[in-house]
C-alpha positions in Angstrom: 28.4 -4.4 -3.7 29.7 -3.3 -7.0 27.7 -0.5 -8.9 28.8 2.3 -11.9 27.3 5.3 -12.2 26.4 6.7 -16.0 25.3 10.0 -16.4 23.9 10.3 -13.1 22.2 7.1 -12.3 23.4 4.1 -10.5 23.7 0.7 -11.4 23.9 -2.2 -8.9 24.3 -5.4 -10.6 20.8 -7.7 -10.9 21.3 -10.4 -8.5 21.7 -7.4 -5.6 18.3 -6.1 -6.7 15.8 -6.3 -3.2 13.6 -8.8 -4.1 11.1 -7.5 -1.7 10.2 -4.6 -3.6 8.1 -6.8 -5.8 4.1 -6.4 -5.1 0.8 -8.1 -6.1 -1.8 -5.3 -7.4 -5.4 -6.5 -7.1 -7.7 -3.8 -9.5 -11.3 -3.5 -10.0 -12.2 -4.9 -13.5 -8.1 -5.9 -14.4 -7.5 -8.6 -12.4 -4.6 -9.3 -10.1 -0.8 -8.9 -11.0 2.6 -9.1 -9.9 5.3 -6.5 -10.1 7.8 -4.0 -9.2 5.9 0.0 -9.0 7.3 2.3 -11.6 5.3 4.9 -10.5 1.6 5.5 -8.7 -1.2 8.1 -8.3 -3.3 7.1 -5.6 -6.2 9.4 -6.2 -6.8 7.9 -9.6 -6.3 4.7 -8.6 -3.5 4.1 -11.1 0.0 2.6 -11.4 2.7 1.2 -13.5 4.1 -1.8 -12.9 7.4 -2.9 -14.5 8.3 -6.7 -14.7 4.8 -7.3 -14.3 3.1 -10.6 -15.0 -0.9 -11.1 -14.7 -1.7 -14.0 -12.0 -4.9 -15.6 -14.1 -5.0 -18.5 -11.4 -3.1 -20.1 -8.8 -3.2 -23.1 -6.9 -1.3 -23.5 -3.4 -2.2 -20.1 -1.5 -5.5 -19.6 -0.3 -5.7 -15.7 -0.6 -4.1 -13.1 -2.4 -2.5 -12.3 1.4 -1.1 -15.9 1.2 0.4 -15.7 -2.0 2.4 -12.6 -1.2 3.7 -13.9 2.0 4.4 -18.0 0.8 4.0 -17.8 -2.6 2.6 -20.8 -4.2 2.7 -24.7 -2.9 1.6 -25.9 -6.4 3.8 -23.6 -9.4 2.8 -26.4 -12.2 -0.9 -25.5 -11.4 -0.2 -21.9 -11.7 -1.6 -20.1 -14.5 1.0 -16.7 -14.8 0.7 -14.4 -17.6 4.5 -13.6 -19.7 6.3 -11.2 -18.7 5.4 -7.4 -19.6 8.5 -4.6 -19.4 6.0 -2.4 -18.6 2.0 -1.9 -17.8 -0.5 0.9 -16.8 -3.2 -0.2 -14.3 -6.0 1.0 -13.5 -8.4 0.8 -10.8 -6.0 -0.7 -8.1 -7.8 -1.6 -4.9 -5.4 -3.4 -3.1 -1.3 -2.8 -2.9 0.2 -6.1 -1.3 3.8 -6.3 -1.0 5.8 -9.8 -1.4 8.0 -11.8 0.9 12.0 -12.8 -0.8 10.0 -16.3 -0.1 7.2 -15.4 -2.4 9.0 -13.6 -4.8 11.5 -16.4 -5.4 8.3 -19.0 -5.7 6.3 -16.7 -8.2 9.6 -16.2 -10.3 10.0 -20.4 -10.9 6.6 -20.5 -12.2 6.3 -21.3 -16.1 4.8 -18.5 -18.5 1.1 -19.7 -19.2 1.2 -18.7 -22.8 -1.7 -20.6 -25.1 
């Protein structure tokens, strides 16, 4: 794999990125979303997500569980929010991470914008 390092950090070009990384956050009064972990403090319940989107509603998994590991059956019935850089959440009960499958599945489904 190709990568440059600039002042210290390494880059590794997109398409080598581990898919996998990518997790589905379910929080107390925030809902559920989708997204790589910036950072996390587990004894406030808190994290940032980066790439995050919010899953409002989605048709084709039964559970959350489901989702993660299959991703969706139905992505046109699939309400996902845009795409954030970057998002604080609080209140996170429930860490699941996603399958290359899922992740892949999640990614083709249209922004639900109104």
């Amino acid at each position: 794999m190709k990568e440059i390092v600039v002042d210290g950090i390494r880059y590794v070009p997109e398409s080598k990125i581990n898919l996998s990384a990518m997790v589905i956050v379910r929080t107390v009064h925030a809902g559920v979303h989708y997204g790589r972990i910036k950072s996390r403090v587990p004894s406030e319940g808190r994290l940032v997500l980066e790439q995050s989107r919010r899953l409002w509603s989605w048709n084709g998994a039964a559970s959350l569980s489901e989702l993660a590991l299959r991703g969706v059956r139905n992505p046109d019935e699939c309400r996902f929010s845009v795409r954030l850089p970057e998002i604080e959440v609080l209140g996170v009960i429930e860490i699941i991470p996603c399958s290359d499958e899922a992740v892949n599945l999640i990614e083709e489904v249209e922004e639900w914008t109104a």
